[in-house]
C-alpha positions, 0 to 999 in steps of 0.5 A: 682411873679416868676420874681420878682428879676428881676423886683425888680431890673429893677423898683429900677434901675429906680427909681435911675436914676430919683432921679439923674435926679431929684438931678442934676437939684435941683443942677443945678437951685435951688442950692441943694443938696437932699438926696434920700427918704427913699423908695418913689418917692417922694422928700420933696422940702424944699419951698422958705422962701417967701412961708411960710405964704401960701403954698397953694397959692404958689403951686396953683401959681406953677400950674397956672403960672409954669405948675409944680404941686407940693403938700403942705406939709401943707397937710400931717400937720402943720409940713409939712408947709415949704415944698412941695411933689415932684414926681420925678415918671417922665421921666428924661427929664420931671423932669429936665424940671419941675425943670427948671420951678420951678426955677424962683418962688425960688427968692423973689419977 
C-alpha cells in the first residue's frame, strides 16, 4: 500500500501500451477503430454479422481453428449476442499476434 502511486502508475502505463497494441492490430487486420474501456482489460470486439445467429459456435470455432479464445458476449445476456470479451491482459507481441489470427474468420464465407 505505501508504494501504491507507484504501483498504480507502472500497472495503468502498462494496461495503456497494451490497449495500443490491441488498437493498432484491430486497425491493422480487421480495419477498426476501438475506443479504450472504461477502466478494464477487456475489449467489447463487435463480432462479424455472419456470427449472429451463434456466437458460441463462432468462438468455439476461433478456439478450435484460430487458437484465439474469445468469450461470447452472449454470456453476460441476450444484449451481448453481437460481440465477443477480448482481453488484451497479454504481452503486445501475444495481442498483435491473436489478432492477426482473428483476421481471416471477420470475412463472410
Amino acid at each position: 500500500l505505501q508504494q501504491r502511486e507507484q504501483v498504480l502508475a507502472q500497472a495503468r502505463e502498462e494496461v495503456g501500451r497494451r490497449f495500443a497494441a490491441l488498437r493498432r492490430a484491430l486497425s491493422e487486420h480487421l480495419g477498426m477503430d476501438a475506443s479504450p474501456p472504461d477502466g478494464s482489460f477487456y475489449y467489447w470486439l463487435p463480432l462479424p454479422e455472419h456470427a449472429w445467429a451463434d456466437p458460441l459456435a463462432f468462438c468455439i470455432r476461433l478456439r478450435d481453428e484460430g487458437r484465439v479464445v474469445l468469450v461470447p458476449g452472449l454470456a453476460f445476456g441476450e444484449l451481448g449476442r453481437r460481440h465477443a470479451r477480448l482481453s488484451f491482459a497479454a504481452s503486445e507481441e501475444q495481442i498483435a499476434e491473436g489478432v492477426r489470427r482473428l483476421a481471416p474468420y471477420w470475412q463472410p464465407r
